[in-house]
C-alpha positions in Angstrom: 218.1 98.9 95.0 220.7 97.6 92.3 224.2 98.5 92.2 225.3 99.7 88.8 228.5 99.5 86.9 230.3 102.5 86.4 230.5 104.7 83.0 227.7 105.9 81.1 224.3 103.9 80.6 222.7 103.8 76.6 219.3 104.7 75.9 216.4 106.7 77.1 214.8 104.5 79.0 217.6 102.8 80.6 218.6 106.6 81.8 214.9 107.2 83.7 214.7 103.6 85.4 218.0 104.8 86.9 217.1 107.9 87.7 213.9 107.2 89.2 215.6 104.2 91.5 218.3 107.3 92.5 215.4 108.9 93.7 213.5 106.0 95.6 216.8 105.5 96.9 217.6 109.0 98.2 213.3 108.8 99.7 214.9 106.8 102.3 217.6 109.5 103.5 217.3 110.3 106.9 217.9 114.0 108.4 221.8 112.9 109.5 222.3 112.0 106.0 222.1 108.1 107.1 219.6 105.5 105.6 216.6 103.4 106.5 214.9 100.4 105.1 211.8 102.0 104.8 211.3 105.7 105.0 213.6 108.6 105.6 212.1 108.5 109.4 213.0 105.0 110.3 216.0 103.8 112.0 219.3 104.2 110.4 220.6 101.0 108.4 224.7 100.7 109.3 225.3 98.1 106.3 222.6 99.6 104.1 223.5 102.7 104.3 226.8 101.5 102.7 225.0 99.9 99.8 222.9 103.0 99.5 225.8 105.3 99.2 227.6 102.8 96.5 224.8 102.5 94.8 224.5 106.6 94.4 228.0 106.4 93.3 227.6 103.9 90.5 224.3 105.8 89.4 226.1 109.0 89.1 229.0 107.6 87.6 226.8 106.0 85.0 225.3 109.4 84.4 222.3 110.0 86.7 222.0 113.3 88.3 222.5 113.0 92.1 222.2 115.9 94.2 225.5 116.8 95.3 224.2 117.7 99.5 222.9 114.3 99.4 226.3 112.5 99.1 228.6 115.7 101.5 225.4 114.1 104.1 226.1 110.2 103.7 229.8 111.0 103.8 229.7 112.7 106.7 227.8 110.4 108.7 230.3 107.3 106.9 232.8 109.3 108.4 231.4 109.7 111.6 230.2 106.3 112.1 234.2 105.0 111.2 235.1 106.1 114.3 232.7 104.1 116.6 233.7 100.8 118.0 233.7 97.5 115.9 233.7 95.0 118.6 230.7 93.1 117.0 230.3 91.1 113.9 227.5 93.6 112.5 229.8 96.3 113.5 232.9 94.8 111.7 231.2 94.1 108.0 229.5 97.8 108.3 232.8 99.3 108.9 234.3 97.2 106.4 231.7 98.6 103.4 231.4 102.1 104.5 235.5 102.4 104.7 235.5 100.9 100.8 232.9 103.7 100.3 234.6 105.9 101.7 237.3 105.9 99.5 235.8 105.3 96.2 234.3 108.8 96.8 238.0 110.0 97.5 237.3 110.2 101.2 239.1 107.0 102.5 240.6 106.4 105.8 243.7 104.1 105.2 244.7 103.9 109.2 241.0 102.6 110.1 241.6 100.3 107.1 245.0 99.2 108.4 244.0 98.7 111.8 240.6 96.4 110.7 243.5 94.4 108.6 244.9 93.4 111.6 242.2 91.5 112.3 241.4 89.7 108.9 240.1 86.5 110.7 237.6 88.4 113.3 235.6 89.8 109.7 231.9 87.7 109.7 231.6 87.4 106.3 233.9 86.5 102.3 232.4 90.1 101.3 233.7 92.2 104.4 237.0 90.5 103.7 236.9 91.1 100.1 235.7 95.5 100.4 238.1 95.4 103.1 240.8 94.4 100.2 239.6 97.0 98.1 239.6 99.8 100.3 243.3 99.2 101.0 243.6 98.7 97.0 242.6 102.1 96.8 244.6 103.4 99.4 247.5 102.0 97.1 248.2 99.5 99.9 248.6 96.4 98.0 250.1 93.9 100.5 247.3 94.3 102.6 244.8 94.3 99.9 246.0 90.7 98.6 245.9 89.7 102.1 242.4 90.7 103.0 241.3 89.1 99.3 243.2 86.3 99.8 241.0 85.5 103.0 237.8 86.2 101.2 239.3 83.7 98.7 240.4 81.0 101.1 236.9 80.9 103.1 234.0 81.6 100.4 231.2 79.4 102.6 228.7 81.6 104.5 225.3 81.0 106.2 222.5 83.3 105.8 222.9 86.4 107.9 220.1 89.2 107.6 222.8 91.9 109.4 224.4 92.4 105.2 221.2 90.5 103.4 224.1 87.9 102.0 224.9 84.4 101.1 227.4 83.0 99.8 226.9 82.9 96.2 226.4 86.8 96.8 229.6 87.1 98.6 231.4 85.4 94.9 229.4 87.4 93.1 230.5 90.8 95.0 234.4 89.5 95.0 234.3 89.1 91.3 233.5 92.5 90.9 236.1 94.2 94.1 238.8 92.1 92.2 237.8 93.3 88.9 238.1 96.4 90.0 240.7 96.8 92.4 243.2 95.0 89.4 244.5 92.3 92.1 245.1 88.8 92.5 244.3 88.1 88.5 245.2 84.6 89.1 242.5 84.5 91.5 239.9 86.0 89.7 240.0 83.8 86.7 239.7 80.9 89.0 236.8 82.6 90.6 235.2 83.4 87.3 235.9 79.4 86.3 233.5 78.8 89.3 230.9 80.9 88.7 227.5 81.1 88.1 227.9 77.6 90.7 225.5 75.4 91.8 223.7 78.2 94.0 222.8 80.1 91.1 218.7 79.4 90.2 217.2 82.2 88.5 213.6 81.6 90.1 214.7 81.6 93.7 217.4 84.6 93.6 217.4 87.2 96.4 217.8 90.8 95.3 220.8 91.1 96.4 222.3 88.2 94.6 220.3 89.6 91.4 222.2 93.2 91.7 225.9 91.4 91.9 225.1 89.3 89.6 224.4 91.8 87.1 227.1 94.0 88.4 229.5 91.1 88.3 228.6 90.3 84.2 229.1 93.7 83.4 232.2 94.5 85.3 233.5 91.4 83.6 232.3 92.4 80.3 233.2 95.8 80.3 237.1 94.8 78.6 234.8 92.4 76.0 234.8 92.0 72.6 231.6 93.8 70.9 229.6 90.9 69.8 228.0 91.3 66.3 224.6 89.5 66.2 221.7 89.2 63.3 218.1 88.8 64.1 215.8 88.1 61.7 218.2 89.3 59.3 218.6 92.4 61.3 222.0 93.3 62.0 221.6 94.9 65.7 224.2 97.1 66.7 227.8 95.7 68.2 228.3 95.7 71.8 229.5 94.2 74.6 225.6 93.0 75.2 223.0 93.8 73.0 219.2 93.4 73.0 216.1 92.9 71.1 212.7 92.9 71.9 210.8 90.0 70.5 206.9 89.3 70.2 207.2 85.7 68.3 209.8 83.2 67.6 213.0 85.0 65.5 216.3 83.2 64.6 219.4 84.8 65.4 223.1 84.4 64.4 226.2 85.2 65.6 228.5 87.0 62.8 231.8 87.0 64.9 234.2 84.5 65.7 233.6 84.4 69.7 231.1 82.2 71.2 227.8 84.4 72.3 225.7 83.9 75.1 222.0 84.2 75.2 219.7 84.9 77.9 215.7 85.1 76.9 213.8 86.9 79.8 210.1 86.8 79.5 207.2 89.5 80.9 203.8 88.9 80.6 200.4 87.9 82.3 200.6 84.7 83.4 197.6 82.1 81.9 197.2 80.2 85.3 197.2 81.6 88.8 200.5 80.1 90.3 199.3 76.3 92.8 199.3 76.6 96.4 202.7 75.6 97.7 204.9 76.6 100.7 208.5 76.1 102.0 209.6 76.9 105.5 206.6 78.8 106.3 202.5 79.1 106.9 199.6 81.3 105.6 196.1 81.2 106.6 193.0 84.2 106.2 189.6 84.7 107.3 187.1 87.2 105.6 185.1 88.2 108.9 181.9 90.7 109.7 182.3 93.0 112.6 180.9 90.6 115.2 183.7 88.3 113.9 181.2 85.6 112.0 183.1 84.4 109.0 181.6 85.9 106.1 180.0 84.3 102.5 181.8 85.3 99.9 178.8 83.8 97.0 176.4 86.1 99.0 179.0 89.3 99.5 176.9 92.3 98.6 177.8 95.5 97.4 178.7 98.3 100.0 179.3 95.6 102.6 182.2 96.1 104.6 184.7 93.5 106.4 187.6 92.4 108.0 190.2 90.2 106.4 192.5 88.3 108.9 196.1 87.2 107.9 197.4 84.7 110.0 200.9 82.9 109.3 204.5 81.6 110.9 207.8 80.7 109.8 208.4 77.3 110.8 212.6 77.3 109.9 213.3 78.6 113.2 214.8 81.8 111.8 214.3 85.1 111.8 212.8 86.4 108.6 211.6 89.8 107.0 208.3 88.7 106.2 206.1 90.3 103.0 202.2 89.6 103.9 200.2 90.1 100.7 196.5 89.3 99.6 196.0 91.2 96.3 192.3 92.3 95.7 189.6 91.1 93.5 188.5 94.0 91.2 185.2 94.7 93.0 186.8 95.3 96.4 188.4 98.1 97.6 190.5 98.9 101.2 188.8 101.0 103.6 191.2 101.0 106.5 194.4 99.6 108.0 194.8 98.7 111.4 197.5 99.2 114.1 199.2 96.6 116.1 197.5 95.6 119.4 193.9 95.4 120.2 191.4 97.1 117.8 189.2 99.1 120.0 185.7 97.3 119.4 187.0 94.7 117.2 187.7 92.3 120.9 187.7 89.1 119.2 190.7 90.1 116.5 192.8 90.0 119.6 196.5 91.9 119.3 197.8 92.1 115.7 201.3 92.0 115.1 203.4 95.1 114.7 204.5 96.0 111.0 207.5 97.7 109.6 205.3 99.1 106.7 201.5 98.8 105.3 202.3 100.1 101.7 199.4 102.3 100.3 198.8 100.1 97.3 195.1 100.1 96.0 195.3 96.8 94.3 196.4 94.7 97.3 197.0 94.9 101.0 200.4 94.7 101.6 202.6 94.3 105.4 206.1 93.8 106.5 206.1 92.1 109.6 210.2 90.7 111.4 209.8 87.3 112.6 212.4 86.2 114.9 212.6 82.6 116.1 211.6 83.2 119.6 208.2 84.7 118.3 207.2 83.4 114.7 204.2 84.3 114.3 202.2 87.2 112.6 198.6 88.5 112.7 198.2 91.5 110.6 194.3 92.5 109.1 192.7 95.4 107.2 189.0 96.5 106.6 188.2 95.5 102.9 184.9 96.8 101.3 182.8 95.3 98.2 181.9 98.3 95.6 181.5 96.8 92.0 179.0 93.8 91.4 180.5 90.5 89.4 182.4 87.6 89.5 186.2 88.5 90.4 189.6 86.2 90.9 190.1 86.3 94.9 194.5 85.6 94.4 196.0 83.7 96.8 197.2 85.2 100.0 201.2 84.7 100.4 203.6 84.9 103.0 207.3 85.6 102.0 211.0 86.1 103.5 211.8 89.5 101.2 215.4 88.7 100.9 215.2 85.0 100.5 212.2 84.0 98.4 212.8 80.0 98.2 211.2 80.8 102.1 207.2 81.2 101.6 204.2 80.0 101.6 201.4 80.5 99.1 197.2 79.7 98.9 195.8 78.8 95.4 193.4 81.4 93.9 189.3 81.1 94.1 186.5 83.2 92.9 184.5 85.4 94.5 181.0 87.0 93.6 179.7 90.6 94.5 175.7 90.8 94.0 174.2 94.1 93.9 173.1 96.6 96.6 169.3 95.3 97.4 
């Protein structure tokens, strides 16, 4: 789930990624209008459903179609849930977001704004501070507002809190864009901007979250730019604020303005090598076993045969962690069946397998989301695998993963597996 900036997006294709992720998103809305992590039957998400509901903003203010019960739903169960107690740190930021929500869709409550402001210092994290601030921007409060970003200003350090999915470099990220917006503290924000991307910023270990501000953050700050005029391969590409090009080989490009450009190169594509074996913070182990739990050969696999992988892991950091469990599939093997937490009923020697958020019903790999708390750090997960095509396959690596923080995994090396034919 990104958030977007406002006004209309160019181009086809741009248009149906968006719409499409407006409709994964609204998959997750729950009967009360609420949001889950998952599916629309899960638990509702306090903070989520804040960054749901801003994201459907952004989409439709960027010209996606979103149905109009959808938002009357999610604002009505904002609204709602603005009146419940804020005692609690979790309870503070989610009343923080969904009151900024609330009125950027015109449906703001200054007086629950007001009284949260009264209270700058008791707000867990920069960002609460920082929607807090806009909120009261919005309500036209602007004393209040430079108080509440002046706080997010003064204390931008954070530790890692899964209740909002942030960090600080996300929480800078986010600010840039509230003050951008909001049109306070201008000061401020060019000092903010003279910090950014920081020291934080590493494009290969970014969390999603910090990907989506980021974004949101260069186009907010782009959006009063100067249309850059660029030449590639002595192809003038249209002006804009950003523009692309899809290359296939090496191509020279020059800048005919007068203002500095920045390029960014982003590269999709098969990889030649399966990535090494590696692993930070936490542990992955398997076992390819038969039904009487002997381990199995996978040079002597034959076709039809059907068995039990094992996924066994644990996050060694002492935190708690969303953990992604995945062990993608050779081509000759297929999944047969997914199995329940607890005992398997005549499958004694798997013991009790972990409980799992979600099994997603890919075909190419078997996929779980397992929580991991510090007081229970483990996770034992398995599915019943099946060998249906003969040949010599790629067995990838199994990995182990936090979702929202993905310098926090662990990772086997890839091997080869053989599949003879049926006798």
């Amino acid at each position: 789930m990104a958030i977007l900036p406002d006004g209309p997006m160019a181009g086809d294709d741009r248009a149906g990624r968006l719409q499409a992720a407006v409709a994964s998103v609204l998959d997750r809305q729950r009967f009360d209008g609420g949001f889950a992590l998952w599916t629309a039957s899960g638990d509702s998400e306090p903070w989520l459903t804040s960054y749901a509901t801003d994201f459907l903003l952004r989409a439709k203010a960027a010209g996606a179609a979103v149905p109009e019960q959808a938002m009357i739903d999610v604002l009505k169960f904002l609204r709602e849930a603005s009146d419940e107690d804020t005692t609690d740190p979790e309870a503070k930021a989610a009343q923080a977001y969904r009151l900024y929500v609330l009125a950027r869709a015109g449906q703001g409550k200054p007086g629950a704004a007001r009284v949260l402001a009264e209270d700058l210092d008791q707000l867990p994290t920069p960002l609460a501070k920082a929607q807090l601030g806009a909120a009261l921007m919005l309500a036209q409060d602007r004393p209040r507002a430079e108080a509440a970003f002046t706080a997010a200003l003064a204390a931008p350090a954070r530790k890692w809190w899964y209740k909002d999915y942030g960090t600080s470099l996300r929480d800078q990220l986010a600010t840039v864009v509230l003050l951008k917006e909001s049109g306070v503290l201008p000061q401020r924000l060019s000092e903010l901007m003279g910090k950014l991307p920081g020291a934080d910023l590493r494009p290969g270990s970014l969390s999603t979250q910090e990907q989506a501000w980021a974004i949101a953050a260069a186009a907010a700050l782009g959006k009063d730019g100067q249309p850059a005029r660029v030449r590639v391969d002595g192809r003038d590409l249209p002006a804009g604020v950003s523009v692309t090009a899809p290359l296939t080989g090496p191509a020279t490009a020059r800048n005919l303005g007068e203002r500095n450009v920045w390029q960014s190169v982003s590269v999709t594509g098969v990889p030649v090598e399966a990535p090494p074996a590696a692993r930070a913070g936490m542990r992955v182990m398997r076992k390819f076993l038969r039904d009487d739990g002997s381990p199995v050969d996978l040079d002597t696999l034959r076709q039809n045969t059907s068995f039990v992988l094992l996924l066994e892991g644990r996050a060694e950091d002492g935190q708690d962690h969303h953990a992604l469990i995945v062990q993608g599939l050779p081509a000759g093997w297929e999944i047969v069946g997914r199995f329940n937490e607890g005992a398997v009923p005549g499958l004694a020697w798997l013991d009790k397998l972990s409980a799992t958020e979600a099994q997603p019903a890919a075909d190419d790999r078997y996929a779980a989301i397992v929580s991991l708390e510090s007081g229970t750090p483990g996770f034992r997960v398995a599915v019943r695998l099946r060998a249906v095509t003969p040949g010599s396959f790629e067995l990838p690596g199994a990995e182990a993963s936090d979702m929202y923080r993905p310098g926090v995994f662990a990772r086997q090396a890839s091997a080869r597996i053989k599949v003879l034919a049926a006798e």
